[in-house]
C-alpha positions, 0 to 999 in steps of 0.5 A: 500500500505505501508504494500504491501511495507514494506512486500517487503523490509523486505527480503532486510532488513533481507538480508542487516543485515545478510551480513555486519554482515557476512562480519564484523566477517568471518574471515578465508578465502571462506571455513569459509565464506560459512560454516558460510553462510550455517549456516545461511542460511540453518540452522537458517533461512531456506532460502535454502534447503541443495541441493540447496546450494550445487548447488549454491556452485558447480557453483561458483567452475566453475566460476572465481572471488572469491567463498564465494562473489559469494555465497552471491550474489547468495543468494541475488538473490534467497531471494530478486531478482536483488535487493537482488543480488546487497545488498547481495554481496555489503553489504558482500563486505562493512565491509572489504573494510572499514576495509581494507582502515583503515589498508592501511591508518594507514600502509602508515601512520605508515610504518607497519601492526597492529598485529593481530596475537592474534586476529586469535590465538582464531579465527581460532580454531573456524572456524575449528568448523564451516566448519567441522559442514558445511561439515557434514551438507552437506555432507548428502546431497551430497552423496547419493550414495555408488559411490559418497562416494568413489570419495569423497574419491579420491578427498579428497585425490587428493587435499591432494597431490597437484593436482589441485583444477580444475582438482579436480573439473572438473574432478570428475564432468566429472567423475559422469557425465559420468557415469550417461551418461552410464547408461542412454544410456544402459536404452534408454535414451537421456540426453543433457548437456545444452549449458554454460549459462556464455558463452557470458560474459565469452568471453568479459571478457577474451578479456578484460584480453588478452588486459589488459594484452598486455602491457609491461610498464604501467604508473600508472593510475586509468583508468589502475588500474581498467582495470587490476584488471578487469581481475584478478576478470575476469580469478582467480578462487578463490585461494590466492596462484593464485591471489598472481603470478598475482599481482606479475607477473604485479605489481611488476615485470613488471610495478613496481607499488610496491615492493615486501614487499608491495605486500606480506603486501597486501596479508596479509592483505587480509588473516587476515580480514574478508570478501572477501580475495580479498579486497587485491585489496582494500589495493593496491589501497589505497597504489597506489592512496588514497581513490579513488584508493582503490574504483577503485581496490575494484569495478574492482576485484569484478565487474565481479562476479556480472555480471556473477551471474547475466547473469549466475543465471539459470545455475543450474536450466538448468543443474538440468534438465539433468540428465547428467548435473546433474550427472556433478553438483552432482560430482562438489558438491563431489569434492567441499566438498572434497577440503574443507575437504582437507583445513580444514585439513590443516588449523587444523594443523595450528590452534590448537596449543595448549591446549586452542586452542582444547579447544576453537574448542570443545566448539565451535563445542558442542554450534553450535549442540547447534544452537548458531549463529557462528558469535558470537562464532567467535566474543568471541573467538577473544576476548579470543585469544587477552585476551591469547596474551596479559597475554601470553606475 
């Protein structure tokens, strides 16, 4: 019986290790973390084929809460069941909240941020690496096709120039959708998309945003913290710049629970941590109500993630069974390539700087066809970009 058992825990181990160590070294924001995901788990490991990645990844797009949190606990799920679902988002979730909690103290204790400034320097370079060996990796198995290709291309270029990540997203799926409908009608046959499996708890959620978002004066309180970062993790689909105008809109300008130059230190911390962007939610709560407000904020904003994982896990197995759905899924998977390849773009500009900087993204890129673990080469390039500052200075 001990073997049976230990046979049993070892996925629940092996999942524990790859998620605090994931969660203590992704730096970057959702594209770094799943790009570092996939290399884990579909290169090194072999957890996941390609295409069933991509599937996972194209579902977490249509939901809200934040995407690379949502990828592992749906990599939990798939390794390890409900238990592994739980270990999977709590374990990525863990390292950045206790990180986050001891910026908020030294901040609230020392009136400013620790400068972290040469720390991202080296980082990001790297992250360029990693998400651009993702996309390629990928990419051979989202686009099968010649028409594939070219939507790629068009919602590569829509995100380019602004248009909205959703209408990219939906709108492409729609698009492959349609067209695989037409053809399947011209043959004489009859595909069905599946009714949402997320409806349910999608409906409750946003009951609970509208309620939440009723009052126009709050007192502070933990009981109102939680509810309202409830809704945020229940209705934001992912996007910093989106979470920022709702912690702006109630936080700030209706309950005047901060400032504005909280809120804006708030973000930044966020962004320059590793982990979930929204342990921003854990920096708040630390700021309005210690420890136990960290906690409350960090459990409201990432609450909702797990429940719809959890009551929405077939989902992609339901639409893999159309072809239509599946047609839909195929071009959410495009559409989800192409905005990573729109923000790396983006991010590259920002990233390499400089001569070292390239440098440090082209070694980085030549150990990865190497297969060397990219949490490693994140962790020396922090170290080579601190080491920069300080003999830059």
């Amino acid at each position: 019986m001990s073997g049976v058992k230990s046979t049993r825990s070892r996925p629940l181990f092996e999942l524990a290790g790859l998620f605090l160590r994931l969660g203590t070294l992704a730096f970057g924001g959702p594209a770094a973390h799943i790009a570092m995901m996939e290399h884990e788990v579909v290169r090194q490991r072999g957890w996941l084929s390609h295409q069933e990645f991509l599937d996972l990844l194209g579902t977490v797009n249509l939901i809200p809460g934040p995407n690379s949190t949502e990828m592992a606990i749906f990599i939990g799920y798939r390794r390890a069941g409900w238990r592994g679902l739980i270990l999977g988002g709590a374990c990525f979730i863990l390292p950045a909240m206790l990180m986050v909690m001891a910026i908020a103290w030294a901040y609230l204790r020392f009136g400013s941020l620790p400068q972290a400034a040469g720390l991202l320097y080296g980082v990001k370079p790297v992250i360029i690496a990693v998400i651009l060996e993702a996309l390629w990796g990928l990419g051979h198995a989202a686009i099968k096709t010649r028409f594939l290709a070219i939507v790629g291309l068009a919602a590569t270029g829509s995100s380019l120039l602004g248009v909205n990540p959703l209408i990219v997203l939906f709108g492409t799926g729609f698009l492959v959708g349609a067209t695989r409908w037409v053809t399947h009608e011209r043959n004489g046959v009859v595909a069905v998309f599946p009714p949402p499996a997320v409806g349910p708890p999608m409906a409750f959620l946003t009951s609970v945003s509208a309620a939440s978002g009723a009052a126009t004066a709050v007192p502070f309180g933990l009981w109102p913290l939680f509810v309202f970062f409830l809704k945020i993790g229940s209705v934001v689909f992912g996007s910093g710049y989106v979470l920022l105008a709702f912690l702006r809109s109630d936080l700030v300008e209706r309950w005047h629970w901060l400032t504005a130059g909280q809120l804006l230190d708030a973000v930044a911390v966020g962004q320059v941590t590793p982990g979930p962007v929204f342990t921003t939610a854990t920096f708040i709560g630390y700021v309005l109500g210690g420890t136990l407000g960290s906690v409350v904020a960090t459990v409201g904003i990432f609450l909702p993630s797990f429940i719809v994982v959890a009551l929405g896990g077939f989902l992609v197995a339901r639409l893999r069974r159309s072809p239509v759905a599946g047609g839909f899924l195929d071009g959410v998977n495009v559409a989800t390539l192409a905005l990573m390849a729109a923000v790396t773009w983006q991010l590259g500009s920002a990233a390499l700087v400089d001569w070292v900087t390239v440098l440090l993204a082209l070694v980085a890129g030549a150990l990865l066809l190497r297969r060397v673990n990219s949490a490693w080469l994140v962790l020396g390039a922090a170290l080579v970009g601190l080491f920069a500052a300080h003999w830059m200075t």
